[in-house]
C-alpha positions as CSV (number, residue, x, y, z in Angstrom):
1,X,0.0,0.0,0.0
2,X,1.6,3.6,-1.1
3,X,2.1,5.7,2.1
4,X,1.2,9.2,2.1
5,X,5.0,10.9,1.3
6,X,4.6,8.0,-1.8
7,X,0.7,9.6,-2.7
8,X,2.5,13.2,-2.5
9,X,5.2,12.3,-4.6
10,X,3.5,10.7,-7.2
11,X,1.1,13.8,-7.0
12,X,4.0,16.2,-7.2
13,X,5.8,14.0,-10.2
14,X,2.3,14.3,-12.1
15,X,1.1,17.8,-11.4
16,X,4.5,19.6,-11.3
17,X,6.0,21.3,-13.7
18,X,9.3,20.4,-15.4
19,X,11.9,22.4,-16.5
20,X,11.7,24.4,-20.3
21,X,13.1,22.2,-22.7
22,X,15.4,23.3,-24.7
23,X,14.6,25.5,-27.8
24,X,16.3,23.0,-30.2
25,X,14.6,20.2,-28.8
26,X,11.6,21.9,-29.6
27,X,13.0,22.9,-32.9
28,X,14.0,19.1,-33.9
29,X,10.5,17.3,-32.8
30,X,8.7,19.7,-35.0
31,X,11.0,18.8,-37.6
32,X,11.0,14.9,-36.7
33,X,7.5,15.3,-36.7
34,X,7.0,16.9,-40.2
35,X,9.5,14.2,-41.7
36,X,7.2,11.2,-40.7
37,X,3.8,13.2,-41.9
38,X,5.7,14.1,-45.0
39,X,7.3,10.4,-46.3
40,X,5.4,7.2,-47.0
41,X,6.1,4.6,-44.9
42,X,6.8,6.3,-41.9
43,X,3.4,8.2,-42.4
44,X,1.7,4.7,-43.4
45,X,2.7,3.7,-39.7
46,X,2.2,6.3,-37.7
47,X,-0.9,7.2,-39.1
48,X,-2.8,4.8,-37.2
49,X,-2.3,7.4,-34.4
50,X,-4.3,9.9,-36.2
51,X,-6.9,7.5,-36.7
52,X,-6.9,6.9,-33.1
53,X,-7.7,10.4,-32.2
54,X,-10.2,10.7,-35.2
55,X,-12.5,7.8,-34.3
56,X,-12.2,9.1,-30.7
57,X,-13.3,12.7,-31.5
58,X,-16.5,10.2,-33.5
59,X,-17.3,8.5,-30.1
60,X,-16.7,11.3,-27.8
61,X,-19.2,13.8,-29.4
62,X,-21.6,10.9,-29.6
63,X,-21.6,10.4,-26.2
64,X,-21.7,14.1,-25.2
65,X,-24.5,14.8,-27.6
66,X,-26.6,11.7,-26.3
67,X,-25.9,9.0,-29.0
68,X,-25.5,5.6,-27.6
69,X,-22.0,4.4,-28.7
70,X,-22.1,1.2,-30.1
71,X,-18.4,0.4,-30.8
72,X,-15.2,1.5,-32.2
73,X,-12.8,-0.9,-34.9
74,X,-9.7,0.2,-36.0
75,X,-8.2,-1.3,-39.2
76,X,-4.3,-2.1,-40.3
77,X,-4.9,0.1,-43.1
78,X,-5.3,2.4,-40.8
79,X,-9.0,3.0,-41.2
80,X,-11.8,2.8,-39.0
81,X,-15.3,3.0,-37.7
82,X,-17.3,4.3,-34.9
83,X,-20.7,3.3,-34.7
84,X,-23.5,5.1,-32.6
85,X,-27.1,5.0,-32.5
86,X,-29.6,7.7,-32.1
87,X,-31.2,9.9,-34.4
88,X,-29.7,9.4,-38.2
89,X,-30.3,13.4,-38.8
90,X,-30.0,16.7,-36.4
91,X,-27.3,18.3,-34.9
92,X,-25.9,15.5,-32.8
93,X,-25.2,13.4,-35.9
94,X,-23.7,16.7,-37.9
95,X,-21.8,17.1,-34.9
96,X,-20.6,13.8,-34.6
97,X,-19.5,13.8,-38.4
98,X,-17.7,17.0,-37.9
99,X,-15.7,15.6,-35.2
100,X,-13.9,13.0,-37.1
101,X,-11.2,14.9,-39.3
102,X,-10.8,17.9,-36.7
103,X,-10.0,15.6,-33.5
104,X,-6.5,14.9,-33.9
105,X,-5.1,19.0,-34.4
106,X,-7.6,19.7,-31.4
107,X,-6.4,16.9,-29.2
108,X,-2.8,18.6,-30.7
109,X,-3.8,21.8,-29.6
110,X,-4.5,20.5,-26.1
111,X,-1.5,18.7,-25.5
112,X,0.2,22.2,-26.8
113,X,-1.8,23.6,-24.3
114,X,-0.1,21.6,-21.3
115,X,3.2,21.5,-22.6
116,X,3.0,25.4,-22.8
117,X,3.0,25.0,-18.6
118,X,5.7,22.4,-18.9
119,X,2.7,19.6,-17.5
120,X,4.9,16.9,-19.5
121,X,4.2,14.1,-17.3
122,X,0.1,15.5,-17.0
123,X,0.4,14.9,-20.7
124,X,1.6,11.7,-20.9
125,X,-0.7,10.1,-18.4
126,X,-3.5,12.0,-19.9
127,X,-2.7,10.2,-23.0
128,X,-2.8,6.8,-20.9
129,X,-6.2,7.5,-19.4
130,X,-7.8,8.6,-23.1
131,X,-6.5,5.5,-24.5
132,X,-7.6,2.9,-21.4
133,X,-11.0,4.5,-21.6
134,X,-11.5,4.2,-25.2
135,X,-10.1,0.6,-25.2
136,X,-13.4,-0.2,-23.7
137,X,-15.5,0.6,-26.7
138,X,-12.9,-1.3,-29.2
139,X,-14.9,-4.1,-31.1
140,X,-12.2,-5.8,-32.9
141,X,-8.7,-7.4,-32.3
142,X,-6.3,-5.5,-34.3
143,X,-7.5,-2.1,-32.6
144,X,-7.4,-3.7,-29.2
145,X,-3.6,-4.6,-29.7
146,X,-3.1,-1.0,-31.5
147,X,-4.4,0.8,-28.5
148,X,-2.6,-1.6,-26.2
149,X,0.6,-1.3,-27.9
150,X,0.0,3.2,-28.0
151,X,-0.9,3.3,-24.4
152,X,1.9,0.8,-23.2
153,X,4.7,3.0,-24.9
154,X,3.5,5.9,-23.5
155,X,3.1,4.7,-20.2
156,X,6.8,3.5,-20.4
157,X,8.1,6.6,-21.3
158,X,6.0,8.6,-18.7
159,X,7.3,5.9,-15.6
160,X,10.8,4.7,-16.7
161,X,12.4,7.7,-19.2
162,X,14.5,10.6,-18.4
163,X,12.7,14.4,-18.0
164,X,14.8,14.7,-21.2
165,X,13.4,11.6,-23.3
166,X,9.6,12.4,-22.4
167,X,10.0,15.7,-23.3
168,X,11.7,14.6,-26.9
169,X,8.3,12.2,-27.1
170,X,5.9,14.5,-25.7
171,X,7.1,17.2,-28.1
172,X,7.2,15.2,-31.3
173,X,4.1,13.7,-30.6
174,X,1.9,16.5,-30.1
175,X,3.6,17.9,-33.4
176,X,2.7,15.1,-35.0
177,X,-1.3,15.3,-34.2
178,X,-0.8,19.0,-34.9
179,X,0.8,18.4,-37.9
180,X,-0.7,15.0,-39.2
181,X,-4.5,16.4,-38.7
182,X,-3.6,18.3,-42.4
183,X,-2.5,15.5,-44.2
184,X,-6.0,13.2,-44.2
185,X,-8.0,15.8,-45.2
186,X,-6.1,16.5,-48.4
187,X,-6.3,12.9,-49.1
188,X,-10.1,12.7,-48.5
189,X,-10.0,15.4,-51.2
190,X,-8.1,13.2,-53.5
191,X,-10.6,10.0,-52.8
192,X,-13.3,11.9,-53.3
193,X,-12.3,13.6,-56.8
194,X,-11.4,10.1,-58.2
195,X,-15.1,8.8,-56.4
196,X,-13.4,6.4,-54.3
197,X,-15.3,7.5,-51.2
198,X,-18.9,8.2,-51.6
199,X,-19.4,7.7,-48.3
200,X,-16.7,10.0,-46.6
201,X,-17.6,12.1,-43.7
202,X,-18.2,15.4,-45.6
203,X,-20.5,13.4,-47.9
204,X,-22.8,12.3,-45.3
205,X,-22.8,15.8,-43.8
206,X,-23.9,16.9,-46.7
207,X,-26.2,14.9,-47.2
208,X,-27.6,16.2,-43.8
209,X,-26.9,19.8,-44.3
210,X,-27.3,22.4,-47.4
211,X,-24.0,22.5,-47.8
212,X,-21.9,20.4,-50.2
213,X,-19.2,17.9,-49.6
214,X,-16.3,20.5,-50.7
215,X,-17.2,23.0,-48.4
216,X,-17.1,20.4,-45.4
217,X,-14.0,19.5,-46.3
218,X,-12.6,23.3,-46.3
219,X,-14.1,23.4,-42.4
220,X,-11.8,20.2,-41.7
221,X,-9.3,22.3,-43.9
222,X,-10.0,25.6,-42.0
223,X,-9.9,24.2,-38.2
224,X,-6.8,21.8,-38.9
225,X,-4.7,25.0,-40.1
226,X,-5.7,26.8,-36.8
227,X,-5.1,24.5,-34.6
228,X,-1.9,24.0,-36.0
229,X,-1.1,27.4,-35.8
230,X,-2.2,27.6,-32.4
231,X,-0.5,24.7,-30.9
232,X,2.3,26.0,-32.8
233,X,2.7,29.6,-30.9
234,X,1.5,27.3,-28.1
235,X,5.1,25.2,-28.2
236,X,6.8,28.2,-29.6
237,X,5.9,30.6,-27.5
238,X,8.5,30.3,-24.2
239,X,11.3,31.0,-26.9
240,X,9.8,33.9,-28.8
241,X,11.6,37.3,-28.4
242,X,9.5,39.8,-26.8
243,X,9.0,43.2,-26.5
244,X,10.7,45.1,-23.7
């Protein structure tokens, strides 16, 4: 059983802040981070992280806007599915569409948020907890061992590595969601001008709105560039110059 100088400690260790990173270091994850968005393979694999946070932005605005979630699946292409039920039309479905393709720069912009206050550990754990809760809803085997696999590295990095390593990860992940959010929505684009996805999200919210699939997709377009810019200054900001 943890005593109570073991409690405060692990409080302190989760809730403290650590010490500014280095500008470089900031420098080099964003840079890391835009070199695995940017190339093939290394996108093809860490994309599954994207998908991650887009099928949990699906589920969580189902739940908050009283949709019964029926299940999650995550595929090794890296697609996937969330599945609620509720009314098919009305602003908790258009909502719940929406959610998809802007989750990942907002969950970005979040973890920005924290690591503006140097809450690297918060982060991490944060992380943990999102993924733990989500693994509930998973409905198929690959995306149980693809959240399993997420949540255990970053639970190893957040107990065992140096201030120094989980700030390199912290950084370059949250550049990557930041970064990575862009990327999908230029290839839903693509897919949908050859008419390989009839079925995308901005189709269906178009289907339940006035507007057409193109200008859904320059929403996605519009919030992914702000929340990158955001998160951005966010990360930036500590090393800035400023005026006297």
């Amino acid at each position: 059983m943890m005593s109570i100088d073991g409690l405060s400690d692990l409080w302190d260790t989760l809730f403290g802040a650590q010490p500014d990173p280095p500008p470089l270091l900031v420098l080099i994850t964003g840079a890391v981070a835009l070199v695995v968005v940017s190339t093939r393979l290394p996108w093809r694999i860490a994309r599954n992280a994207i998908t991650i946070a887009h099928e949990g932005g699906h589920a969580l605005v189902a739940l908050l806007t009283g949709r019964k979630l029926r299940g999650i699946r995550l595929h090794s292409d890296t697609s996937g599915l969330t599945l609620s039920a509720g009314r098919p039309t009305g602003p908790g479905m258009i909502l719940t569409l929406l959610a998809g393709y802007v989750a990942p720069p907002l969950v970005g912009l979040a973890g920005a948020w924290l690591l503006g206050g140097n809450r690297i550990t918060l982060l991490l754990w944060v992380a943990v907890a999102l993924l733990l809760a989500m693994l509930v809803m998973i409905r198929n085997a690959f995306g149980v061992v693809s959240l399993l696999v997420t949540g255990a590295l970053v639970f190893a990095v957040s107990w065992y590595a140096t201030p120094q390593v989980q700030a390199a990860f912290a950084y370059t992940g949250v550049w990557f969601l930041l970064l990575g959010g862009v990327r999908p929505v230029v290839e839903l684009q693509r897919l949908r001008s050859r008419g390989r996805m009839p079925a995308s999200d901005a189709d269906q919210l178009a289907g339940l709105t006035p507007f057409p699939p193109l200008f859904w997709v320059g929403i996605f377009t519009l919030v992914n560039l702000a929340a990158l810019l955001a998160g951005a200054l966010l990360l930036a900001g500590p090393f800035l110059p400023t005026n006297p």
